[in-house]
N, C-alpha and C positions, 0 to 999 in steps of 0.2 A: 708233902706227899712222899710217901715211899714207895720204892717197888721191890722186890725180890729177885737177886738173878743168883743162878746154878749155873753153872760152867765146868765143864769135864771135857776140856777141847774148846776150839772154835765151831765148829758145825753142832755141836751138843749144847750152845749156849740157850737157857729159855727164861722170860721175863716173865716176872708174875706180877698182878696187880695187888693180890693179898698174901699174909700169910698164910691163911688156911687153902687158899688156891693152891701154895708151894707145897705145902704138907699134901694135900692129895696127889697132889702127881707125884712126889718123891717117895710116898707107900707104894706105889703104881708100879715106876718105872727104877727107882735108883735109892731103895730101904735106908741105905746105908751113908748117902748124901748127904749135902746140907746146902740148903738155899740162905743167901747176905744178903742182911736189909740196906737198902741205899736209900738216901736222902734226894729227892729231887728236886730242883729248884725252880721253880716256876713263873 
């Protein structure tokens, strides 16, 4: 499973469950960001 986090700070940190979830809030809020795909271990 992956998840997506964006971090610009500690209080700015947000976890996505998809891609296309990260993409819409990063056109939204922070154009110019980028959200890291992580590996999670389950």
């Amino acid at each position: 499973m992956k998840v997506w986090i964006y971090e610009k700070g500690r209080p700015n940190e947000r976890r996505f469950a998809s891609e296309e979830e990260a993409q819409r809030w990063l056109e939204k809020h922070d154009p110019e960001g980028v959200a890291f795909a992580y590996e999670v271990m389950e």
